[in-house]
KOLTOR-140999 format. One line per 8 residues: number of its first residue (from 0); for each residue x, y, z of N, C-alpha, C, CB. Coordinates in nm, 4 decimals, always signed. Glycine has a CB too. Example, Ala and Ser with C-alpha at 12.3 -4.5 7.8 and 13.67 -1.06 7.14 Angstrom:
! residues 2
0	+1.3190:-0.5690:+0.7800:+1.2300:-0.4500:+0.7800:+1.3200:-0.3300:+0.7800:+1.1308:-0.4473:+0.9046; +1.2850:-0.2250:+0.7080:+1.3670:-0.1060:+0.7140:+1.2900:+0.0030:+0.7870:+1.4084:-0.0598:+0.5725
END
This chain:
! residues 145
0	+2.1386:-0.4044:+0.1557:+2.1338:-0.4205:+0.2987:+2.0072:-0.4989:+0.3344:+2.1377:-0.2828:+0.3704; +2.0443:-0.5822:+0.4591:+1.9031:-0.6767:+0.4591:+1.9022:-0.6423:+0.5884:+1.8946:-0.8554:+0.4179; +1.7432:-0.6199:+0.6042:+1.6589:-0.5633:+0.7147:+1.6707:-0.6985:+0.8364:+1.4776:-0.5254:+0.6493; +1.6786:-0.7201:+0.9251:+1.6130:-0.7901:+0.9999:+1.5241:-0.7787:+1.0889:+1.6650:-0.8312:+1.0349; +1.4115:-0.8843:+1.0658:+1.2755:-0.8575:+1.1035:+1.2413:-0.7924:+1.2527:+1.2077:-0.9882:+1.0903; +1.1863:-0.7463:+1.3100:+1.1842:-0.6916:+1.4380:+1.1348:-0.8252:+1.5108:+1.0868:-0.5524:+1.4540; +1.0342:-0.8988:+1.4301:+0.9907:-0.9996:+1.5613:+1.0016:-1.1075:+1.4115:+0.7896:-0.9689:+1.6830; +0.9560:-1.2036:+1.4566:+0.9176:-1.3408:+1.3926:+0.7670:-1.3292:+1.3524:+0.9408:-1.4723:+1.5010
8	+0.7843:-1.4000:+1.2269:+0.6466:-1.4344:+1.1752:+0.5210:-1.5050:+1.2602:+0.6746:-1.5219:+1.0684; +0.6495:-1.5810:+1.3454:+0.5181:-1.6675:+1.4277:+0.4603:-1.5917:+1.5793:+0.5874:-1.8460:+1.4797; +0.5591:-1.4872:+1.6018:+0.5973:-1.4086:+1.6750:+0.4122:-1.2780:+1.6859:+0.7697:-1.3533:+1.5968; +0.4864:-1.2590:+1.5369:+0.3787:-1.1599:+1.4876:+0.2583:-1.1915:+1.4993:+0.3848:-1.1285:+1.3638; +0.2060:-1.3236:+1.4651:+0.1113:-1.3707:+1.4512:+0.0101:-1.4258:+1.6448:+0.1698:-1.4826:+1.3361; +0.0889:-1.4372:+1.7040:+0.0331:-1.4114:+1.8094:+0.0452:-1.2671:+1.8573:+0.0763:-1.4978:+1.8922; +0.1032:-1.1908:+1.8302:+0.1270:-1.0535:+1.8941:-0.0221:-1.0116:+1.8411:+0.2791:-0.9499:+1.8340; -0.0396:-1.0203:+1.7193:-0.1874:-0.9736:+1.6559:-0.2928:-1.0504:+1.7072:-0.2000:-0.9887:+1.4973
16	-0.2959:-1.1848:+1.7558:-0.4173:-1.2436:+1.7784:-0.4537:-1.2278:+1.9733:-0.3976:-1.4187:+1.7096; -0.3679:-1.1663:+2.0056:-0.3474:-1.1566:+2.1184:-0.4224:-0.9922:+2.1582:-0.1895:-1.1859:+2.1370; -0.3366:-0.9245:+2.0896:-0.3675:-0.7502:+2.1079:-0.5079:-0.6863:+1.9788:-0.1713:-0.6475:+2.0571; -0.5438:-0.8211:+1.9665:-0.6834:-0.7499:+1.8433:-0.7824:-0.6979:+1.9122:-0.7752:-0.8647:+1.7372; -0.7715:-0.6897:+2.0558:-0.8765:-0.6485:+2.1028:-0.8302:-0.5220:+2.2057:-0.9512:-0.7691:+2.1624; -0.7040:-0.5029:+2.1997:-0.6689:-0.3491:+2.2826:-0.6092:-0.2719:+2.2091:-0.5781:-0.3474:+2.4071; -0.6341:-0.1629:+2.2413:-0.6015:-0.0693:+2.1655:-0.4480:-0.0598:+2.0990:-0.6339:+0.0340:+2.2402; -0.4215:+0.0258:+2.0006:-0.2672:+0.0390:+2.0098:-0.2336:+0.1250:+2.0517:-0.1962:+0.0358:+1.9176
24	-0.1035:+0.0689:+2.0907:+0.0380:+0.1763:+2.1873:+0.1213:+0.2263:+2.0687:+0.1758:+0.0655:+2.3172; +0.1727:+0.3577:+2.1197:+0.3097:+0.4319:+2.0638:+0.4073:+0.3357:+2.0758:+0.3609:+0.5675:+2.1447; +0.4430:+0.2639:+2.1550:+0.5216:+0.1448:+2.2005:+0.5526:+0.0284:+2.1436:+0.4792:+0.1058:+2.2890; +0.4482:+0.0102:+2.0207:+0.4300:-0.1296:+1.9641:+0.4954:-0.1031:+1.8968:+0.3208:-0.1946:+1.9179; +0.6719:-0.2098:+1.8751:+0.6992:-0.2456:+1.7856:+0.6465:-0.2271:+1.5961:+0.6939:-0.3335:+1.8453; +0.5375:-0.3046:+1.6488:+0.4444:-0.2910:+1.4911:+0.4615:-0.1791:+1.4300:+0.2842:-0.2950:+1.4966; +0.3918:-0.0737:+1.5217:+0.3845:+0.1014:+1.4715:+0.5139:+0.1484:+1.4451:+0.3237:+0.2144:+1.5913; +0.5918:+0.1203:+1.3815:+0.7109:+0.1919:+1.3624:+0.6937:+0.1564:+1.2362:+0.8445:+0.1623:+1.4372
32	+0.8537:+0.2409:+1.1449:+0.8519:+0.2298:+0.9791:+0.9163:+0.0752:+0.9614:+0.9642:+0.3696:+0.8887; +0.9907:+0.0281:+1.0311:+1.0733:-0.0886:+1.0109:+0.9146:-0.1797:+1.0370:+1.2345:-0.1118:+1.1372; +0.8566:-0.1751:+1.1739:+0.7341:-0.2731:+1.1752:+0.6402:-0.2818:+1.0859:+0.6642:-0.2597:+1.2716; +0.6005:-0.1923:+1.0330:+0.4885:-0.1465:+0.9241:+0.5846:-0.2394:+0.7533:+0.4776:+0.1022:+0.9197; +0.6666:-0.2239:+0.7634:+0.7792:-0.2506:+0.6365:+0.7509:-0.4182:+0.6482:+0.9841:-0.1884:+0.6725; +0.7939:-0.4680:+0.8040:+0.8014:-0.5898:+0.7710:+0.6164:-0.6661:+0.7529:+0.9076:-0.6541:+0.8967; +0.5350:-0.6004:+0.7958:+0.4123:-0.6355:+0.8368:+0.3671:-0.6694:+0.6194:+0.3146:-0.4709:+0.9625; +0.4004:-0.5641:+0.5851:+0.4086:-0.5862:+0.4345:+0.4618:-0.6966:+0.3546:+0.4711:-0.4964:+0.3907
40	+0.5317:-0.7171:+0.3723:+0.6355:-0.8396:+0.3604:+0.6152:-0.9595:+0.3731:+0.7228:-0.8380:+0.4338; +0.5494:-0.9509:+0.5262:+0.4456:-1.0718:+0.5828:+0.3589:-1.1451:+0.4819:+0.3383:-1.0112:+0.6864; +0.2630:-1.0078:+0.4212:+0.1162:-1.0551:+0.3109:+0.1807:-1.1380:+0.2195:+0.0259:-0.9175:+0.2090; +0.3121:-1.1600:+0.1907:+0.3517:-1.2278:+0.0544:+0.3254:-1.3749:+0.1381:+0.5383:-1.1884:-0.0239; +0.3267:-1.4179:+0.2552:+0.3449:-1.5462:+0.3165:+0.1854:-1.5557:+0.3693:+0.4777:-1.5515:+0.4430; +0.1389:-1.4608:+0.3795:+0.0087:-1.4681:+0.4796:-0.1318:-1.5047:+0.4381:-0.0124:-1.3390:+0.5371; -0.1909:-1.5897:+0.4736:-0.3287:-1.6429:+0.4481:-0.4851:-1.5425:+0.4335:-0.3419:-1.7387:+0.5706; -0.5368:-1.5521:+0.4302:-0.6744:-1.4470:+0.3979:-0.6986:-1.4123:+0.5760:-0.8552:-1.5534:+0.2962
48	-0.6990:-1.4865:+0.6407:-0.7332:-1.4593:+0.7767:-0.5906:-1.3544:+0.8075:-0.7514:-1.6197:+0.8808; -0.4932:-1.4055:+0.8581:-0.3713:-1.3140:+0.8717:-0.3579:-1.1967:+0.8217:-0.2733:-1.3620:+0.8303; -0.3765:-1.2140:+0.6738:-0.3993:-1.0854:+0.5589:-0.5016:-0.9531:+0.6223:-0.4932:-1.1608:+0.4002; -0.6176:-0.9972:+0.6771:-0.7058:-0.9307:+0.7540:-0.6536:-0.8435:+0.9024:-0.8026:-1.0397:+0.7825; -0.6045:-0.9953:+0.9633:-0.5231:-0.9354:+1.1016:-0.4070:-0.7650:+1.0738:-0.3925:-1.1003:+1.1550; -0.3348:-0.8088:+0.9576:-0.2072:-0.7108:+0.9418:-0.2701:-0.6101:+0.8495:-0.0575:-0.7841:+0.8718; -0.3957:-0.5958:+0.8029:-0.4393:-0.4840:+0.7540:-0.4591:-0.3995:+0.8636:-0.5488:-0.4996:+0.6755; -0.5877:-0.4786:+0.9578:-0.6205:-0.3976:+1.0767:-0.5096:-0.2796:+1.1582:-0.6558:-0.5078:+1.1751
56	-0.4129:-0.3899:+1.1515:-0.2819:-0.3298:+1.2284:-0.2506:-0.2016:+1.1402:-0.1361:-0.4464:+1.2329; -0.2337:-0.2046:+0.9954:-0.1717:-0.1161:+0.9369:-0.2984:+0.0017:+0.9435:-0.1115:-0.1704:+0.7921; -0.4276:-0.0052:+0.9417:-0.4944:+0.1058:+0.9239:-0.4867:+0.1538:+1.0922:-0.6504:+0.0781:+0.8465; -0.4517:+0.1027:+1.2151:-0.4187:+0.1413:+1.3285:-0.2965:+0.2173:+1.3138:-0.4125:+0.0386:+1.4137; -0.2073:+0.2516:+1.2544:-0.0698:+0.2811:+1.2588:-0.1205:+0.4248:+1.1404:+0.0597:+0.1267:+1.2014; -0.2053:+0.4404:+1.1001:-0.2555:+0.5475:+1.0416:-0.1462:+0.6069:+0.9432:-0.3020:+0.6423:+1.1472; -0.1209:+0.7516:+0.9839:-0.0310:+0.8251:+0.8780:+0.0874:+0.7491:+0.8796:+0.0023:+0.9820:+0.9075; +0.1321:+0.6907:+0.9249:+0.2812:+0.6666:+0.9458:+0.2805:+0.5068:+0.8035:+0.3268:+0.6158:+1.1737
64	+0.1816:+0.4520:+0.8132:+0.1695:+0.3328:+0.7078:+0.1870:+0.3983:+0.5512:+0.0042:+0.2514:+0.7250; +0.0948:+0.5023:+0.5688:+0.0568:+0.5829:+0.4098:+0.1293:+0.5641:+0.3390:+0.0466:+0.7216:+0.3876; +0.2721:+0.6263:+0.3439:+0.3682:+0.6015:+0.2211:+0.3990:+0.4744:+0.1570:+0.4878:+0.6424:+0.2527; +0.4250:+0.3769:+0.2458:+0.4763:+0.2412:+0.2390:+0.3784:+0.1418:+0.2055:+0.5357:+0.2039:+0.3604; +0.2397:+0.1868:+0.2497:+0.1299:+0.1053:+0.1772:+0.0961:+0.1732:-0.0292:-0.0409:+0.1402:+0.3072; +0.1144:+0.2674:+0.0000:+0.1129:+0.3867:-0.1460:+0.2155:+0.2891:-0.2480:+0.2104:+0.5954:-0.1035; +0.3377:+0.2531:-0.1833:+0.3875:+0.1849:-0.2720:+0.3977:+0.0772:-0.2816:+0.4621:+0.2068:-0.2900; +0.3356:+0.0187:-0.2145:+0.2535:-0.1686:-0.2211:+0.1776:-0.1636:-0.3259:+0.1333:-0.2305:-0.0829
72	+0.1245:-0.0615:-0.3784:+0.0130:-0.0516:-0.4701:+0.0564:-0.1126:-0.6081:-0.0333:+0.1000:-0.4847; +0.1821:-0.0574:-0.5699:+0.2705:-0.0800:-0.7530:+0.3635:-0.2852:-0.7653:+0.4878:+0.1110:-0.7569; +0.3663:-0.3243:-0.5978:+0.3951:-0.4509:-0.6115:+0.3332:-0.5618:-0.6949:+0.3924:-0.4818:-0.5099; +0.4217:-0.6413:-0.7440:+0.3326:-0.7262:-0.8232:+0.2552:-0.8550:-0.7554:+0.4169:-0.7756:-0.9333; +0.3366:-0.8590:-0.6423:+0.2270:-0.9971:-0.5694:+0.0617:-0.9433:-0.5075:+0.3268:-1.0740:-0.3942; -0.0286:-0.9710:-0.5494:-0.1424:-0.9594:-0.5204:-0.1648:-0.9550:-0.3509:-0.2057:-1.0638:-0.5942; -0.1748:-1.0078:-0.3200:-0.2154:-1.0145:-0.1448:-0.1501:-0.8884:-0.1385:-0.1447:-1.1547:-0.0215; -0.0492:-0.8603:-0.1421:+0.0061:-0.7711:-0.0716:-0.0438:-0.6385:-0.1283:+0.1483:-0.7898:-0.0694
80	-0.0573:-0.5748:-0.2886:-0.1300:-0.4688:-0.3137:-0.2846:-0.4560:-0.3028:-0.0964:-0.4427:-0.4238; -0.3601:-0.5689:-0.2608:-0.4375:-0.6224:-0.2361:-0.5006:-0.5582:-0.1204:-0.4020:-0.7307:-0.2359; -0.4303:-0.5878:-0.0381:-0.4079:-0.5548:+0.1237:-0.4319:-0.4111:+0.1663:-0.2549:-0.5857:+0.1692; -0.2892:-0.3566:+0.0797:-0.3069:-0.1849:+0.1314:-0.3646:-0.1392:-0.0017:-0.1387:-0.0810:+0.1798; -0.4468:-0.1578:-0.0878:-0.5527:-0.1021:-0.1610:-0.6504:-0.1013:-0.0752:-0.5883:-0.1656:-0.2802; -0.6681:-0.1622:+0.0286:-0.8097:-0.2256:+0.1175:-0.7544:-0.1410:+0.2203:-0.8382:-0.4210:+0.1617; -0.6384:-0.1029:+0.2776:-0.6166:-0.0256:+0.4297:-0.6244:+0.0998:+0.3788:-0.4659:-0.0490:+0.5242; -0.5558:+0.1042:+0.2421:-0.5919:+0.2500:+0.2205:-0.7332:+0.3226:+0.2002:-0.5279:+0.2801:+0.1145
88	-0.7673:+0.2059:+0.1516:-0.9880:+0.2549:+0.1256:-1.0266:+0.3086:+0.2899:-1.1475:+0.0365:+0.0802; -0.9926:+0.2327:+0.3645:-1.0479:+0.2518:+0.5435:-0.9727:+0.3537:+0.5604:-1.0154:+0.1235:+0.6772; -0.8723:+0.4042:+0.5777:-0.8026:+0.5256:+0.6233:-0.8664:+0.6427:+0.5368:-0.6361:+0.5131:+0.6033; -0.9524:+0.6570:+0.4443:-1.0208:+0.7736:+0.4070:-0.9219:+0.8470:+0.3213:-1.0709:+0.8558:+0.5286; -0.9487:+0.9723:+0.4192:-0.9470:+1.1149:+0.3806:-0.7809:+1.1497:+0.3955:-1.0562:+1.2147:+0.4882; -0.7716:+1.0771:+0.5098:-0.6342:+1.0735:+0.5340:-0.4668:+1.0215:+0.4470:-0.6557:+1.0063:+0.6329; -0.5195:+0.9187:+0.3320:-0.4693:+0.9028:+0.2669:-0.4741:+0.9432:+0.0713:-0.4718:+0.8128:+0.3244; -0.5475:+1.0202:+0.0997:-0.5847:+1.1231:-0.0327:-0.4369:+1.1552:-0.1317:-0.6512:+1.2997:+0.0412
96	-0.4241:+1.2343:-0.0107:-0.2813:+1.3663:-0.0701:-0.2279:+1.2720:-0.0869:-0.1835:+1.4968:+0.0248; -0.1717:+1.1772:-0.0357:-0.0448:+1.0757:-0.0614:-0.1044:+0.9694:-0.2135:-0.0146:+0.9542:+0.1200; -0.2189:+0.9520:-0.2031:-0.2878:+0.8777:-0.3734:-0.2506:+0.9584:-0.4293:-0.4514:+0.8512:-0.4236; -0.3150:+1.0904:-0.4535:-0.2995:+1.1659:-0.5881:-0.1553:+1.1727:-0.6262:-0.3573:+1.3148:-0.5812; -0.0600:+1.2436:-0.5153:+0.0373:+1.2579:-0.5654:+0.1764:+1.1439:-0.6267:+0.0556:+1.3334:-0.4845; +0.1165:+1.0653:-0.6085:+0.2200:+0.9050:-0.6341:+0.1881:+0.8712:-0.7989:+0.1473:+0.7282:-0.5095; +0.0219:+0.9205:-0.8109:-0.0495:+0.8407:-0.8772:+0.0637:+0.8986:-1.0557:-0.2566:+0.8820:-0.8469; +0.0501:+1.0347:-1.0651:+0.1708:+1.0181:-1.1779:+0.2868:+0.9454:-1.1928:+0.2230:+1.1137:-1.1941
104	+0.3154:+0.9296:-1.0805:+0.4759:+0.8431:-1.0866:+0.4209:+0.7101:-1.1154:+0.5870:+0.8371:-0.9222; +0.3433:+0.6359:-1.0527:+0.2885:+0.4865:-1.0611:+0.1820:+0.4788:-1.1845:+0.2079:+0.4399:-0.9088; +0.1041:+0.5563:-1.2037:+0.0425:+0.5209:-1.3286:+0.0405:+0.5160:-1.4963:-0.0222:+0.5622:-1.3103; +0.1873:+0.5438:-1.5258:+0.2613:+0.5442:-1.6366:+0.2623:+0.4234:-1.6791:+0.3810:+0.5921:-1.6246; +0.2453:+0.2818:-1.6540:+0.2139:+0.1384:-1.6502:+0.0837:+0.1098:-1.6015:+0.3065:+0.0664:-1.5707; -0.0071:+0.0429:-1.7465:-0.1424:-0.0310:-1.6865:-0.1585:-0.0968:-1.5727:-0.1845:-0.1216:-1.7590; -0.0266:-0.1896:-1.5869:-0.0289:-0.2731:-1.4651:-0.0521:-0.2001:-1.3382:+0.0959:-0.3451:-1.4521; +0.0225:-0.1208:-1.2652:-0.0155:-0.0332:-1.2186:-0.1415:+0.0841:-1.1932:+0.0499:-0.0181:-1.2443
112	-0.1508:+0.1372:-1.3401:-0.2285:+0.2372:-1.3082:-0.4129:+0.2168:-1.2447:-0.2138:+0.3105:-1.4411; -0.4430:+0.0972:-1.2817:-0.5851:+0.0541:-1.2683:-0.5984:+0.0238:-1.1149:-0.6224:-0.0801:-1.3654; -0.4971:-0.0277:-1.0297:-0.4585:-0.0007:-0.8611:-0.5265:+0.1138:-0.7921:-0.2983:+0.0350:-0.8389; -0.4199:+0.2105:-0.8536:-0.4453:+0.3904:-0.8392:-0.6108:+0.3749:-0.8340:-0.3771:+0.5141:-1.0096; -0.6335:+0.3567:-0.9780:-0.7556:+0.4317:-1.0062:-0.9100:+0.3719:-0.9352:-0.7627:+0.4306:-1.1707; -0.8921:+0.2366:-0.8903:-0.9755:+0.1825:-0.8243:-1.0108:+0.2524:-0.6821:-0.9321:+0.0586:-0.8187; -0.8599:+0.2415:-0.6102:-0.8249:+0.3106:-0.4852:-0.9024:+0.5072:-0.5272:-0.6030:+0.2914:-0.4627; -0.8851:+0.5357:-0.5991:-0.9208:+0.6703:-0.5892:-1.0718:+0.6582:-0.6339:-0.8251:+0.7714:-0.6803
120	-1.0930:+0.5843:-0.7129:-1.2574:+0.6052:-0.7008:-1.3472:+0.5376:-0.5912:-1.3204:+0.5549:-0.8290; -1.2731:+0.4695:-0.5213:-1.3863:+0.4207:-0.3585:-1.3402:+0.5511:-0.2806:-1.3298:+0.2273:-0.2352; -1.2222:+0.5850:-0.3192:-1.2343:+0.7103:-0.2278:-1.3229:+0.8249:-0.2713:-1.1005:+0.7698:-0.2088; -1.3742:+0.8340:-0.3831:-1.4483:+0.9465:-0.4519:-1.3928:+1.0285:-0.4889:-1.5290:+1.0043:-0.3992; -1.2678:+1.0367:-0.5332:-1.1432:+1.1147:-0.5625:-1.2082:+1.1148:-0.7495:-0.9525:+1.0120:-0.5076; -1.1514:+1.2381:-0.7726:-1.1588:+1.2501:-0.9231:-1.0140:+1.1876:-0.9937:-1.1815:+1.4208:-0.9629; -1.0241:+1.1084:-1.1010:-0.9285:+1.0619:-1.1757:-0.8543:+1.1596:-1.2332:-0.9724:+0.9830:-1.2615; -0.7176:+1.1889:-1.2110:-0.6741:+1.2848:-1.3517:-0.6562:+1.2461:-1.4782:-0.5567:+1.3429:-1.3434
128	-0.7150:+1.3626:-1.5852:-0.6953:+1.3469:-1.7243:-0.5766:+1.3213:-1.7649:-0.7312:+1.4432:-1.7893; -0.5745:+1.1874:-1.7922:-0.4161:+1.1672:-1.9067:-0.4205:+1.2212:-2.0594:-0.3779:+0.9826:-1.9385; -0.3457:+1.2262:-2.1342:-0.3597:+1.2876:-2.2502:-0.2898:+1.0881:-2.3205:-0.2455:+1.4832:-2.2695; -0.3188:+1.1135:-2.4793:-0.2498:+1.0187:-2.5395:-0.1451:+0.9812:-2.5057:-0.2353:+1.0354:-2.6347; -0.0922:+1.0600:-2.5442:+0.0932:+1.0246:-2.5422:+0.1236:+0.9636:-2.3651:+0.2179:+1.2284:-2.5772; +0.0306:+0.9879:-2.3061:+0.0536:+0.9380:-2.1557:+0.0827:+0.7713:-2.1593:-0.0961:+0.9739:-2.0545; -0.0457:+0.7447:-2.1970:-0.0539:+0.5710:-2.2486:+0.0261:+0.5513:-2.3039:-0.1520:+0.5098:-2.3300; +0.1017:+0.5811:-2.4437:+0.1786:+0.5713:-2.5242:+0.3107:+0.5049:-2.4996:+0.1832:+0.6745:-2.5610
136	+0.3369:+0.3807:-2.5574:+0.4944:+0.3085:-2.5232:+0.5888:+0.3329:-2.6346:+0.4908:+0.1334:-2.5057; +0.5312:+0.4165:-2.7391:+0.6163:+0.4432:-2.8207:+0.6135:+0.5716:-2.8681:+0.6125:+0.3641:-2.9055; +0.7867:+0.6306:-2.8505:+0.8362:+0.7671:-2.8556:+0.7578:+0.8123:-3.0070:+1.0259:+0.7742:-2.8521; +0.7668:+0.9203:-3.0341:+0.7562:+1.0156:-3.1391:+0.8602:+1.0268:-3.2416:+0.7441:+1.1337:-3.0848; +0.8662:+0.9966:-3.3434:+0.9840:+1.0165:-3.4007:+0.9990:+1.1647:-3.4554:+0.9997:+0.9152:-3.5037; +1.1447:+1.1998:-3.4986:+1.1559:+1.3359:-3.5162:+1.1056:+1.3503:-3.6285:+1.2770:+1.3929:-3.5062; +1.0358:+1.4778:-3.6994:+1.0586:+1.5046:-3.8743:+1.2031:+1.5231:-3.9099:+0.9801:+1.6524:-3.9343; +1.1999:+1.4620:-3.9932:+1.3445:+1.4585:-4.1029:+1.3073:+1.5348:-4.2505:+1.3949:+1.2672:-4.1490
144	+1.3966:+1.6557:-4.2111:+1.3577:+1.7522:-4.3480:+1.5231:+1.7203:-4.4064:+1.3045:+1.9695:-4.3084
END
């Protein structure tokens, strides 16, 4: 199923350069899960300046971003895990519970796991202990008696 965007890219881009200086509304488009979804989406197209603009927005939209930035973490285009590694650092305390608990599911892959672990140590979060076999890409074979 394909989403369609709530506003336009070019749309967006004045909506943000316009409202960077008032507060946000319950009302904004943006603040919703579909707005927050596409605002993500955006970073794959978006420049270092823009990239900045739609962070701001997402650490304004607070709890409601958390999940959906949590799993930007594991995307492979840079800007974009980039992005909410950086909204999630500013949202604090508030986005804790939602790091730790992802962080087993997402850190089973290097690629991945070094995301996590960056994000949890600006937060001052303790790393959890992996054991060997965690790292490990290759199964155990059985004994054969």
């Amino acid at each position: 199923m394909v989403r369609q965007a709530p506003i336009s890219l070019e749309a967006l881009k004045l909506k943000l350069i316009s409202s960077s200086s008032k507060p946000a509304s319950a009302s904004d488009p943006l603040l919703t899960k579909d707005g927050i979804h596409y605002l993500l989406k955006a970073l794959v197209y978006a420049d270092n300046s823009f990239s900045t603009e739609i962070e701001n927005v997402l650490v304004k939209a607070g709890a409601l971003a958390i999940p959906e930035l949590v799993k930007s973490l594991a995307t492979a285009h840079i800007n974009v895990r980039s992005t909410a590694a950086m909204a999630l650092i500013r949202m604090g305390i508030d986005a804790e519970e939602a790091i730790l608990q992802a962080y087993p599911k997402y850190s089973r892959k290097a690629a991945t796991r070094w995301v996590f672990e960056f994000v949890m140590q600006e937060l001052g979060l303790k790393i959890p202990h992996r054991t060997p076999e965690f790292d490990s890409p290759v199964l155990p074979l059985e004994k054969v008696g």
